[in-house]
Steps between C-alpha positions, in 0.01 A plus 500: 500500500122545525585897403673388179253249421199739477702673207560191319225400246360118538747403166818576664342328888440218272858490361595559814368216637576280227935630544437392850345183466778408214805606773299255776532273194846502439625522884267161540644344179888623563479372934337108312779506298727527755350261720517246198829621467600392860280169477668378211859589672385316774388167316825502298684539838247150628582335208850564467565362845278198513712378186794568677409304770351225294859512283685429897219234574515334144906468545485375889278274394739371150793514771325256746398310225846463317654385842250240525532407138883472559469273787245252277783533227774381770254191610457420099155572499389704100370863565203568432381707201432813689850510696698824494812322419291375166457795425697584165593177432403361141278188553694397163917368518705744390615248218137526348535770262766265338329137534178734310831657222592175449186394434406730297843482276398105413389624220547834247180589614220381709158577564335581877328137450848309508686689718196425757524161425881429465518714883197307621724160390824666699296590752485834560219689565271640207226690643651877484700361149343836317648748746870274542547526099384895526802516820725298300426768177540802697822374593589437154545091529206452274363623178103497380538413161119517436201466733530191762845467306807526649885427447843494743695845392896406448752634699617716215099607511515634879345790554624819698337536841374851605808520774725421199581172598482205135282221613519185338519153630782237442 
């Protein structure tokens, strides 16, 4: 190497130099990318299985708790908000959405300021009433006839649900 580098002028040594300094380079850059390659593998792989085992722990933990809740149920005690066997369960009676359509079809149309007060009279709760007339429209029960407006839709009225099913009430 010596004997070919006396022949070379000090342009092409530089450029030499320079080619091997850019290959160091790029073997550096290409083994970091591999190891970030591998450490990011490796922390998806850690992540992956401590949800796993938090998923098992979480539903040990709603099993034990649901037993215990079902034995309070069987003594007549109430469960308690954050009970597993609460969970789903709508806080309001399934007859609501009519006791709030029967309200509502008192008159031809009402506005959000009597329907809160005519439920607050019957006794129903009032203090999601906003998002329980925007349920009761996406289900096509109600109609906004203008803003804070809103009227019972007729039977004849009922709108087709997106699994093709006519909802109305009677």
């Amino acid at each position: 190497m010596t004997h070919t580098l006396n022949h070379l002028t000090a342009q092409q040594i530089y450029e030499l130099a320079e080619q091997k300094a850019r290959e160091e380079y790029e073997q550096q850059e290409a083994t970091r990318r591999e190891q970030l390659q591998a450490l990011k593998a490796e922390r998806r792989e850690l992540l992956s299985s401590h949800r796993e085992a938090q998923r098992r722990l979480q539903e040990a933990q709603r099993a034990e708790l649901a037993h215990l809740d079902g034995k309070l149920l069987e003594l007549g005690a109430r469960l308690p908000k954050d009970s597993p066997l609460q969970q789903g369960r709508s806080t309001q009676r399934p007859q609501a959405a009519e006791q709030w359509l029967q309200i509502i079809a008192q008159a031809p149309e009402m506005t959000l300021a009597d329907i809160r007060e005519r439920a607050t009279r019957e006794g129903l709760p009032t203090h999601n009433l906003p998002q329980r007339l925007a349920q009761l429209r996406r289900q096509g029960h109600l109609e906004q006839v203008r803003r804070g407006v809103y009227r019972v839709v007729q039977q004849d009225q009922a709108v087709a649900h997106p699994d093709n099913q006519v909802v109305g009430w009677s």
